[in-house]
C-alpha positions as CSV (number, residue, x, y, z in Angstrom):
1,X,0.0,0.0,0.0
2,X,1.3,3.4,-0.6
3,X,2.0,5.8,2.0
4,X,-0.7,7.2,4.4
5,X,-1.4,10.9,4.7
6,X,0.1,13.3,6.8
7,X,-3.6,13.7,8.8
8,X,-6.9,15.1,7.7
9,X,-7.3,17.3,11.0
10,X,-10.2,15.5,12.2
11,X,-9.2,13.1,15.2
12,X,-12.1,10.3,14.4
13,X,-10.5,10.2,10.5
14,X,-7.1,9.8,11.3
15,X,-7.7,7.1,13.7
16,X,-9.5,5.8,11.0
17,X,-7.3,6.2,8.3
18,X,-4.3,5.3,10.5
19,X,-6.0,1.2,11.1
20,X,-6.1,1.3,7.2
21,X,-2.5,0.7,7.5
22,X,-3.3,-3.0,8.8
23,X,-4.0,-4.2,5.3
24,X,-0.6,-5.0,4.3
25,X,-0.3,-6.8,7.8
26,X,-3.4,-9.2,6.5
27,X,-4.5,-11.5,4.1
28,X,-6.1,-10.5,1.0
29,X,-9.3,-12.4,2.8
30,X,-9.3,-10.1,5.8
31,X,-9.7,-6.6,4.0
32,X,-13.4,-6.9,3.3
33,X,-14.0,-6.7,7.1
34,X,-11.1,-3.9,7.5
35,X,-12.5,-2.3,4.8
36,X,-16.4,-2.3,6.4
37,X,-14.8,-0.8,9.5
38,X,-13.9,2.2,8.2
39,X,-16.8,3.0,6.1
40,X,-18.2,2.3,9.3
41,X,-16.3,4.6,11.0
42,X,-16.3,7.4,8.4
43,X,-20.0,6.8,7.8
44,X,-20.5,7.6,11.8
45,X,-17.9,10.5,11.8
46,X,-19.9,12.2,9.0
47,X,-23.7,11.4,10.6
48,X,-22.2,13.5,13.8
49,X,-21.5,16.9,11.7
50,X,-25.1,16.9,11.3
51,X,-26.0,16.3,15.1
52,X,-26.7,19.1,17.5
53,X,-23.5,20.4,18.8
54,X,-21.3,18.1,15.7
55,X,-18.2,20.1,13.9
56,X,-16.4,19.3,11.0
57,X,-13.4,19.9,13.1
58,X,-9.2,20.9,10.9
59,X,-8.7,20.8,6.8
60,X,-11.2,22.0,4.7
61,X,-14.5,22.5,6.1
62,X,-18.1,21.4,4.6
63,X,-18.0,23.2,1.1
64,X,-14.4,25.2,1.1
65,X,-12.1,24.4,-1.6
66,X,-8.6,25.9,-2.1
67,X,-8.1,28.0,-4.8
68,X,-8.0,26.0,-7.9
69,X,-10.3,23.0,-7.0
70,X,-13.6,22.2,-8.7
């Protein structure tokens, strides 16, 4: 696997990001279920922006782009 990223800013999505890095460590037949954590995990992170008192917390927030993005 190619090399992680530096961070994202947001605690919940490194941690994430960071247990992706257990797919080398496994067999080809494990990373379906490593895989379904992190969706998991980033599908959770996402649903608690849109709760009462949720953030989108570091990096870019919720409909920024740097200049040049589309």
């Amino acid at each position: 696997m190619s090399e992680l990223p530096e961070g994202t800013g947001d605690e919940r999505v490194d941690a994430i990001v960071t247990g992706l890095g257990r797919l080398g460590e496994q067999p080809a037949s494990e990373h379906v279920a490593i895989f379904d954590e992190a969706f998991s995990g980033l599908e959770s992170a996402l649903a608690a922006v849109d709760e009462p008192g949720g953030q989108a917390t570091g990096g870019q927030g919720a409909g920024e782009r740097q200049a040049g993005e589309r």
